[in-house]
C-alpha positions as CSV (number, residue, x, y, z in Angstrom):
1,X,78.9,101.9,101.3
2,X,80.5,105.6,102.1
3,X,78.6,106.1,105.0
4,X,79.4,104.9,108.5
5,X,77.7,102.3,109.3
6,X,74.9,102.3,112.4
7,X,76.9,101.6,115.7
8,X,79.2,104.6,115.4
9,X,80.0,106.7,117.7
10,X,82.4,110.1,117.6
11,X,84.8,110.3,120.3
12,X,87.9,110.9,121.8
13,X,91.1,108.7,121.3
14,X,92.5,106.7,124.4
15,X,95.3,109.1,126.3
16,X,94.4,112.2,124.2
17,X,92.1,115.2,123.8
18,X,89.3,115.1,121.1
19,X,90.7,117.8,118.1
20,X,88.1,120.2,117.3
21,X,88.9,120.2,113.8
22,X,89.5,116.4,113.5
23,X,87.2,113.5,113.6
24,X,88.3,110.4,116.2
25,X,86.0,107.3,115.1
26,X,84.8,105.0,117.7
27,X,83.3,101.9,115.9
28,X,81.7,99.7,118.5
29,X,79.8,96.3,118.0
30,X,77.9,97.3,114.5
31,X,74.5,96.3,114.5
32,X,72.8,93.3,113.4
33,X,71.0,94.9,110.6
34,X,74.4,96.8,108.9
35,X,76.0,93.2,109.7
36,X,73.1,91.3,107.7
37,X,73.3,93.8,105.0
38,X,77.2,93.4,104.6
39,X,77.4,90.2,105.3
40,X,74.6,87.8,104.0
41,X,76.1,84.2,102.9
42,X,78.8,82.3,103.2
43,X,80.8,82.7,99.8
44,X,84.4,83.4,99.5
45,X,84.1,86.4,97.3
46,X,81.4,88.8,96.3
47,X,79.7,89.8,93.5
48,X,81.0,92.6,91.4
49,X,79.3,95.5,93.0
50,X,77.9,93.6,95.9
51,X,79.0,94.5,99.5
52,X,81.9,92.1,100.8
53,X,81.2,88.9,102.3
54,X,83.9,87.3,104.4
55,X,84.3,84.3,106.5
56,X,83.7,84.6,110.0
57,X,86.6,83.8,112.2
58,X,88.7,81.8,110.1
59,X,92.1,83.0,108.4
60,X,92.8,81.7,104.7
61,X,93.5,78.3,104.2
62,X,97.2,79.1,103.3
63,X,98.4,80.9,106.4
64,X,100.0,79.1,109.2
65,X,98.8,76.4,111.4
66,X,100.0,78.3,114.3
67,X,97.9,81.6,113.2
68,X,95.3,79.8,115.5
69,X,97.7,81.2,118.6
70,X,97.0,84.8,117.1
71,X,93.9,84.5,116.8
72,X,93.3,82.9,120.6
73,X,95.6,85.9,121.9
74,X,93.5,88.5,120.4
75,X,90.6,87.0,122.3
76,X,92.3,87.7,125.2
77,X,93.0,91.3,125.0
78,X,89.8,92.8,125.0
79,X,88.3,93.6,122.0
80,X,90.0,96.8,122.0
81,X,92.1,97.9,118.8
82,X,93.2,101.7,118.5
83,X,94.8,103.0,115.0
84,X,96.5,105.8,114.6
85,X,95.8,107.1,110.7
86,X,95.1,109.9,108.4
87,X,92.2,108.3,106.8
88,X,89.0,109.6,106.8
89,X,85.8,108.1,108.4
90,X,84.1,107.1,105.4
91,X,87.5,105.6,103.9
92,X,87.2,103.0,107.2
93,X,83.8,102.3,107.4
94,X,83.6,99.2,105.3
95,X,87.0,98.0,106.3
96,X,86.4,97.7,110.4
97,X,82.1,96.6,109.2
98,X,84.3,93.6,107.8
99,X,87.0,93.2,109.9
100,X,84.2,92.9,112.9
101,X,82.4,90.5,111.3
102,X,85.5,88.0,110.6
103,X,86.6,88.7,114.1
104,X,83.4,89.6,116.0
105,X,85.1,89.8,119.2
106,X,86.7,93.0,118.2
107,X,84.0,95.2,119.5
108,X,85.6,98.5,119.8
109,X,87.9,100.5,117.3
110,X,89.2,104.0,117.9
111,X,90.4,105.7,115.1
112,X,92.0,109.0,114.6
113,X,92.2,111.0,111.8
114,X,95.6,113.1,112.1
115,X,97.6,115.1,109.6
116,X,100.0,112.7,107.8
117,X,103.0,113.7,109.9
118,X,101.0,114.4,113.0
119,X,100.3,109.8,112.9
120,X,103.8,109.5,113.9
121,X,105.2,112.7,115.9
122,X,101.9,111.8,118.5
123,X,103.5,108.5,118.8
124,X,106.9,109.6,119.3
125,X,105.6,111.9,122.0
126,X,103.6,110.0,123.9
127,X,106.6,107.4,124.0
128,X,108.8,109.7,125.1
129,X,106.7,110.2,128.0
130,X,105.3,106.9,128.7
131,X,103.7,104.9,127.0
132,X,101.1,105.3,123.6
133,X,97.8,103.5,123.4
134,X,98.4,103.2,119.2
135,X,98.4,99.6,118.0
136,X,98.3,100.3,114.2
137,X,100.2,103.2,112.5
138,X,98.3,104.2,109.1
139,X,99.4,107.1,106.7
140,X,100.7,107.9,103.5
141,X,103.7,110.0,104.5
142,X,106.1,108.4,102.7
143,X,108.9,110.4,104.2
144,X,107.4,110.8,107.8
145,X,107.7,106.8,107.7
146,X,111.1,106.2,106.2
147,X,112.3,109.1,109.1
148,X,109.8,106.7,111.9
149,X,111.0,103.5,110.9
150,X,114.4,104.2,110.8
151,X,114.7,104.9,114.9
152,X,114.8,101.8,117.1
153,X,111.7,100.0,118.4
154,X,109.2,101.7,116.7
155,X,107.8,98.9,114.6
156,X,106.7,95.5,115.8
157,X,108.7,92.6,113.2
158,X,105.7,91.4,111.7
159,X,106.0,89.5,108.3
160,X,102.5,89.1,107.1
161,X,101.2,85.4,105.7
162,X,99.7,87.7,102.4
163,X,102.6,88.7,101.4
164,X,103.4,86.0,99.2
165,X,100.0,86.5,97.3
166,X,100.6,90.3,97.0
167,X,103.3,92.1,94.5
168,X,106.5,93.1,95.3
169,X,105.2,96.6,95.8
170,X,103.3,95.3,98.9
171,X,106.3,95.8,100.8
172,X,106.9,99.3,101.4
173,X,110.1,98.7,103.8
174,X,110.4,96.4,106.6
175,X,107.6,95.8,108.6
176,X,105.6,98.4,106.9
177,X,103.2,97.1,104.1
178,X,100.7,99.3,101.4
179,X,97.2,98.9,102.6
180,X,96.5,100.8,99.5
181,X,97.8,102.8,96.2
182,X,96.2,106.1,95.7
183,X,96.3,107.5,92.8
184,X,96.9,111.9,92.8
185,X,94.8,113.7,90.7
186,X,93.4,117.0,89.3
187,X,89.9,118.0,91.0
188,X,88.3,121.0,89.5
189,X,84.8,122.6,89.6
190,X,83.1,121.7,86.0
191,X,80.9,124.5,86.8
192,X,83.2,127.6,86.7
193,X,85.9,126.4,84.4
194,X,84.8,126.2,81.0
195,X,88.3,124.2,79.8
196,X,88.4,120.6,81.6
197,X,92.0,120.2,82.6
198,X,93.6,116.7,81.8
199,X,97.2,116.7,82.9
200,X,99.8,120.0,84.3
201,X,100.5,120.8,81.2
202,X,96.7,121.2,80.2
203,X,96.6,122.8,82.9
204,X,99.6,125.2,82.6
205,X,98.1,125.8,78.9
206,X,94.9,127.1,80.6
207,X,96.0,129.1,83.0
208,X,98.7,131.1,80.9
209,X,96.1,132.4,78.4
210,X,94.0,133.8,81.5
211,X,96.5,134.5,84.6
212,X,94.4,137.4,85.9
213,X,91.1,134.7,86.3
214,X,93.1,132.6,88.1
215,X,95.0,134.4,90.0
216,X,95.1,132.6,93.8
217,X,92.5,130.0,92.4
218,X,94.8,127.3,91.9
219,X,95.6,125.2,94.7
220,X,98.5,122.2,95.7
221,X,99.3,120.9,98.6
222,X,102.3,122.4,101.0
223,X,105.5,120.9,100.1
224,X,106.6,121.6,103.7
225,X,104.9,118.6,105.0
226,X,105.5,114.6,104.2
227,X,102.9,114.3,102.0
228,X,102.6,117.7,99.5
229,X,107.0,117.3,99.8
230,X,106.5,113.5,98.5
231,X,103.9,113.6,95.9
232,X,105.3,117.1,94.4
233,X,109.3,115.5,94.5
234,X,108.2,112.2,93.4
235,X,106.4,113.8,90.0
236,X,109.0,116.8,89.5
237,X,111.7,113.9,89.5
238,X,110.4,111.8,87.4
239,X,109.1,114.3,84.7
240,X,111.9,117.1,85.2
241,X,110.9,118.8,82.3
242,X,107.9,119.2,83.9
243,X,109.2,122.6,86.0
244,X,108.4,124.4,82.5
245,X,104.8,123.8,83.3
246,X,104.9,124.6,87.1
247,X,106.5,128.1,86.0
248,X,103.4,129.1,85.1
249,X,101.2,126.8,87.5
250,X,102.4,128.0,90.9
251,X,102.5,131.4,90.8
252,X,98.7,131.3,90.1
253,X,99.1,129.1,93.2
254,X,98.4,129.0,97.1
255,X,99.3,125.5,99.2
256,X,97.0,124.1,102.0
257,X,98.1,121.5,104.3
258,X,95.4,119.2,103.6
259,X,93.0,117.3,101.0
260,X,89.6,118.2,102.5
261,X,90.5,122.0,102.9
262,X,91.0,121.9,99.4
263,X,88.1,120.1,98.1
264,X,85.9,122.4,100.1
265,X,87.2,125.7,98.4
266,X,86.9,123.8,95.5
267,X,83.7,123.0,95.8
268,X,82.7,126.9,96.9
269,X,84.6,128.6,94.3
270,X,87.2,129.6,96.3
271,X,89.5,127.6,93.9
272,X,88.8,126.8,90.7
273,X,91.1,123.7,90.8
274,X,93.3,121.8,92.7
275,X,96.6,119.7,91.6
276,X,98.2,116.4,93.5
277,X,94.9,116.0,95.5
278,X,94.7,112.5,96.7
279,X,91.9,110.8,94.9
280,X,90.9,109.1,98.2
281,X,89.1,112.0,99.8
282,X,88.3,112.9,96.4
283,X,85.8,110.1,95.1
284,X,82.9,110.6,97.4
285,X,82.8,114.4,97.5
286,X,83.4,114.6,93.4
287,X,80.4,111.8,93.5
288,X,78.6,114.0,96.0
289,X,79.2,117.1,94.5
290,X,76.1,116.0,91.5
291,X,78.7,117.3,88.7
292,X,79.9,120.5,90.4
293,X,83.5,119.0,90.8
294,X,84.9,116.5,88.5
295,X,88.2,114.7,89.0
296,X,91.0,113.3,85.6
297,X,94.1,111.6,86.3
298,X,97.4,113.9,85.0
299,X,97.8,112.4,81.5
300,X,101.5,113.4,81.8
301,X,102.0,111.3,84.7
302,X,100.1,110.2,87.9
303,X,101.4,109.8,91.1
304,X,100.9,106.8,92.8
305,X,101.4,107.4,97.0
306,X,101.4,104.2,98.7
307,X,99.1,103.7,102.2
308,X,101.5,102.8,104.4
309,X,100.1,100.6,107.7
310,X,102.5,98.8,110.6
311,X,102.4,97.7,113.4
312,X,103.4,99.9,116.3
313,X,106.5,98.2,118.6
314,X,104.8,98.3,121.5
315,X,100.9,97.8,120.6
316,X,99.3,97.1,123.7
317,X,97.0,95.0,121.5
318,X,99.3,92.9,119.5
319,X,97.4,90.0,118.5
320,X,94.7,92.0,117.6
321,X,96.9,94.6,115.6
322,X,98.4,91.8,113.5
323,X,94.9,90.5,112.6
324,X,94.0,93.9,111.1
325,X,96.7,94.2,108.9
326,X,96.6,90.6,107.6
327,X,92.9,91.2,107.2
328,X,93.5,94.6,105.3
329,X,96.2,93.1,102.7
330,X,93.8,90.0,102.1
331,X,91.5,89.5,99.2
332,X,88.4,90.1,101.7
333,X,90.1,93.2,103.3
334,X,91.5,94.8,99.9
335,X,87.5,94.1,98.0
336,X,86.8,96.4,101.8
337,X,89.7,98.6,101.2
338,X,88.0,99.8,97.4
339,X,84.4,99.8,98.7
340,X,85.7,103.0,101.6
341,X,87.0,104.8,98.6
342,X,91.1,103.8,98.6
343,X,92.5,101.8,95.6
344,X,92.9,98.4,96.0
345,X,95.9,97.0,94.4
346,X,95.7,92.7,94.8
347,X,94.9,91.5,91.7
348,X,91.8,89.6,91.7
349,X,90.1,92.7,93.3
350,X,87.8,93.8,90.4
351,X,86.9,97.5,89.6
352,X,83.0,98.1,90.0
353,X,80.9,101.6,91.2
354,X,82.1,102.4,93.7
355,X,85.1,100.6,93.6
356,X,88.7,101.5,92.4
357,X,91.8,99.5,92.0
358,X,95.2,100.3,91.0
359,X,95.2,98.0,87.3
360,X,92.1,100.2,87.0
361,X,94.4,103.3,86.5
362,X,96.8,101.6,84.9
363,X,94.2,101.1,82.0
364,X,92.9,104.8,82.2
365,X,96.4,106.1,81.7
366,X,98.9,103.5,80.6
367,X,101.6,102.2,82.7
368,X,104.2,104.6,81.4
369,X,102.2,107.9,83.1
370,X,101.9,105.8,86.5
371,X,104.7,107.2,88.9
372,X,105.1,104.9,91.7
373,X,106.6,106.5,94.9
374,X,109.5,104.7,97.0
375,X,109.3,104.6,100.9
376,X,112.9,105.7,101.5
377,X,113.9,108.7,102.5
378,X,115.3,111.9,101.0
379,X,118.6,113.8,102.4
380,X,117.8,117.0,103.9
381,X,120.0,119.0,101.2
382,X,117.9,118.0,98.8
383,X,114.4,118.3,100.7
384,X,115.6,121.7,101.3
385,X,117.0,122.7,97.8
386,X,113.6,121.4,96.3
387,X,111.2,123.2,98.8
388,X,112.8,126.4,98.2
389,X,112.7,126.4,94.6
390,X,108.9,125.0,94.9
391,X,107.8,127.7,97.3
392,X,110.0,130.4,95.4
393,X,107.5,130.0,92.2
394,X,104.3,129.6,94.9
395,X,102.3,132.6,94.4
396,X,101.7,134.7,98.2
């Protein structure tokens, strides 16, 4: 289920303007017909391929006894949550359908969709000036949240009851936990390039026997924010050899700040294909596309960029807020997680249409060509020294 489900509405975030070129997502009280089609029985898990089914206000059997308070307190504050995130709509939709029906008080979720940097910098401003409605803090910034984290009070100390069923990798950095593992990947239209890329080097290879065709018609994201700097450091330093290839990738090469500017020029010819373009937008519009755009994993190693969600120091909706992020690392939230399009990565979560999970990669191109990126941050020297040379080969 990509679409959103019936109930939405498109709005404005609390305290903030509506962005013209950003969608905010109000999800109110869904209806009884998407809840009846998302929710039918009373099973603990769901058929492969079948929508999620989840148990209606009751945590698992292994949290806490004194979860109950949480759970009381959240029915106290209104059935208000807001998240501040740089997910899209589609990406959500089955995640708050669920998380409504296990806690069907929640009535109303606001959700923005900022830039990956933008998620914490609004924060930072609207506390420096009062106070800032965000509950939940949701992006894959990797460096934007090892910078956030690091200043006082901006996290709530939350240790989630899942973690002990999740890997090690769950925990990103304290009080900051992977709602998913998204996989980067090459996205390029099947319809204007006759050679199907499978990695940068297969790339490289193609575009060095015909540099005049693609000319400007290669696109990556811009290394001067969090995410095109984390994804493009993470993979240059863990195949450093790989600068050969990018010698003759990037001047070919323009950057755009973000996923769905790039899958649009994609899909219009504009570009004839993109590298390190998160397969979370990706999915749906490849699956949309009716084979105009196809997608491959890099064969020569696949970045692996973390979701990172907390819980904001000050959420005005506390309770609430720590309900959504123990939902979202549960077995029930992470079969919700793969069904909006992000990879699931607890095991148990199994890979159907539809739905992708991070052992699911891990088959497709062997453990040794997954590169898993750290939440911690880089020094400036080296940020600088590496976005230099990066933009230095970018071709203008």
């Amino acid at each position: 289920m990509n679409s959103v489900p019936q109930g939405v509405r498109v709005g404005a975030a609390p305290g903030r303007p509506r962005r013209l070129t950003r969608a905010v997502v109000a999800i109110g009280a869904i209806s009884s017909v998407a809840l009846l089609a998302a929710c039918s029985g009373s099973a603990d898990k769901a058929e492969p391929g079948i929508t999620n089914v989840v148990k209606t206000g009751a945590a698992p059997d292994y949290y806490p006894a004194d979860y109950a308070k949480v759970i009381e307190a959240s029915k106290g504050e209104g059935g208000t949550l807001t998240i501040y995130s740089n997910t899209d709509q589609e990406n959500w939709a089955p995640i708050f359908r669920d998380f409504q029906k296990k806690y069907p008080w929640v009535t109303k979720i606001a959700a923005n969709n900022l830039d990956s940097d933008e998620v914490f910098q609004r924060v930072l401003a609207e506390g420096a000036t009062g106070t800032s409605p965000a509950d939940i803090l949701v992006s894959n910034a990797a460096q934007a949240w090892a910078d956030f984290a690091e200043r006082p009070g901006t996290l709530l100390d939350y240790a989630s009851p899942e973690v002990a069923k999740l890997p090690k990798v769950a925990t990103l950095m304290p009080n900051v936990y992977s709602m998913s593992m998204d996989p980067m990947s090459i996205v390029y239209n099947a319809s204007l390039m006759q050679q199907k890329p499978t990695g940068l080097k297969s790339l490289a290879d193609i575009v060095s026997k015909d540099p005049n065709t693609y000319k400007g018609k290669i696109t990556t994201r811009d290394v001067g924010g969090a995410f095109g700097f984390t994804v493009a450091h993470a993979f240059a330093t863990a195949r450093p050899d790989a600068w050969a290839q990018l010698e003759k990738v990037l001047p070919l090469g323009k950057a755009e700040s973000s996923s769905g500017t790039q899958l649009e020029k994609i899909t219009s010819g504009e570009y004839l294909a993109g590298f390190f373009i998160s397969a979370a937008p990706a999915y749906p519009k490849v699956t949309d596309s009716d084979g105009l755009m196809e997608l491959t994993f890099l064969d020569d190693g696949t970045v692996v960029l973390p979701r990172g969600i907390g819980i904001a120091a000050k959420a005005p909706h506390a309770a609430t807020a720590k309900l959504f992020e123990d939902f979202v690392l549960s077995e029930e939230g992470q079969r919700a997680v793969a069904e909006g399009g992000l990879t699931s990565y607890r095991d148990g979560i199994e890979a159907t249409q539809g739905r992708h999970t991070y052992q699911e990669l891990v088959k497709k191109v062997g453990e040794a060509n997954v590169i898993n990126v750290p939440y911690a941050k880089v020094p400036d020297d080296e940020v600088k020294a590496f976005t230099s040379r990066w933009n230095g080969l970018l071709g203008r």
